[in-house]
VEXDREN-2710 file (C-alpha; in Angstrom, 1 decimal):
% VEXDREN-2710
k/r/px/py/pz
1/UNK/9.4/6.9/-11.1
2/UNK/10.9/3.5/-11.2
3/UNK/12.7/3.0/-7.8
4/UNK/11.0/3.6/-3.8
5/UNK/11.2/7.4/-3.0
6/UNK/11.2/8.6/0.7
7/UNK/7.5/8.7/1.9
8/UNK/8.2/12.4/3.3
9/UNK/9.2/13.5/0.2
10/UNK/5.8/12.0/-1.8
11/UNK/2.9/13.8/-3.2
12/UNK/0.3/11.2/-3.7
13/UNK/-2.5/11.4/-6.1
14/UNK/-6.1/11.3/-4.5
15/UNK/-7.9/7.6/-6.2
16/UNK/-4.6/6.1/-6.5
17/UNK/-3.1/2.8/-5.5
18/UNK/0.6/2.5/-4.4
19/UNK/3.3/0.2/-3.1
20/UNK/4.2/1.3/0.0
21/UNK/7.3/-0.3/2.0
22/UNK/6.2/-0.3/5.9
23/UNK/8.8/-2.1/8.2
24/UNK/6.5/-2.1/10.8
25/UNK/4.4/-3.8/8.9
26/UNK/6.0/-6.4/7.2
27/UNK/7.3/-5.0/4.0
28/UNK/5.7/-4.0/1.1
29/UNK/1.6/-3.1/0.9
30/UNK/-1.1/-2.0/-1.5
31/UNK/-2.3/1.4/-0.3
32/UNK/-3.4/4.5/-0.8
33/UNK/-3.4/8.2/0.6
34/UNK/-7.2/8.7/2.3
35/UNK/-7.8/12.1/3.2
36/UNK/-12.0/11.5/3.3
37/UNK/-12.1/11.2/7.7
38/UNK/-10.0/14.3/8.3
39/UNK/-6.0/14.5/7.8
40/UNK/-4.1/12.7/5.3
41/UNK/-3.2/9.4/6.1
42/UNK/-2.2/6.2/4.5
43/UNK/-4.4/2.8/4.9
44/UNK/-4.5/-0.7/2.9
45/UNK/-6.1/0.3/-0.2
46/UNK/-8.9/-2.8/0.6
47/UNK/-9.2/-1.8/4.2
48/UNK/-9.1/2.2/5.3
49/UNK/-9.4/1.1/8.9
50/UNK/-6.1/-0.4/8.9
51/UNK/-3.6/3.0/8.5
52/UNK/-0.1/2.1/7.0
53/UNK/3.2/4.1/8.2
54/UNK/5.2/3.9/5.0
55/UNK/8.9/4.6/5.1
56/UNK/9.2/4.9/1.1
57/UNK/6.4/4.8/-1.9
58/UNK/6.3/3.7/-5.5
59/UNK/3.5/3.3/-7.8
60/UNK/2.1/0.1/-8.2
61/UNK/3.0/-1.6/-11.4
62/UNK/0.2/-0.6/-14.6
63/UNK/1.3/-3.4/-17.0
64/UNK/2.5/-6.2/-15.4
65/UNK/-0.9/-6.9/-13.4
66/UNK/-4.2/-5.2/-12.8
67/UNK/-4.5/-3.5/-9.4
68/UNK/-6.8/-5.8/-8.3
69/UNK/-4.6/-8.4/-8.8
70/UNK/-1.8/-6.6/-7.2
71/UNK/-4.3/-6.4/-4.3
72/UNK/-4.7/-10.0/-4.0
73/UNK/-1.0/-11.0/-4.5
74/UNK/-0.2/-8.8/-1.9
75/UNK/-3.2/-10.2/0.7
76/UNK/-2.3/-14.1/-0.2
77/UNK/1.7/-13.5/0.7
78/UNK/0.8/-11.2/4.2
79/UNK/-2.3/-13.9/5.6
80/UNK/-0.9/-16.7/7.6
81/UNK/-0.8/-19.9/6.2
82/UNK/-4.1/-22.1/6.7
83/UNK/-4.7/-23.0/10.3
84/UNK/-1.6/-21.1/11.5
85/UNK/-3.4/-18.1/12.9
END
């Protein structure tokens, strides 16, 4: 898959990190589908207490960056600047 898929239509792999498109939430986030704390549900794949309400899904990029890194690019561009909080 190469493009953004409607999240309805989505079967997400358990352990696996994707970009989700949330327009509630800004745009674009790391996350995953968490199904340990009853029914599925996506969250921030660095923080399962924040849930995510994706309106599409794609998987996060394997050879252009680690998902780690992904992570972090993701964090730095959502965080308010320093000292605008």
């Amino acid at each position: 898959m190469s493009h953004p898929i409607p999240a309805h239509e989505f079967k997400p792999e358990p352990d696996t990190s994707y970009l989700l498109y949330c327009p509630e939430h800004g745009g674009w986030h790391v996350g995953e589908w968490w199904e340990m704390d009853g029914p599925g549900r996506w969250v921030l794949a660095f923080d399962v207490r924040h849930e995510l309400h994706p309106s599409h899904v794609m998987p996060a990029p394997e050879d252009a960056m680690s998902i780690t890194d992904v992570i972090r690019w993701a964090w730095v561009r959502q965080a308010p600047p320093a000292g605008h909080a």
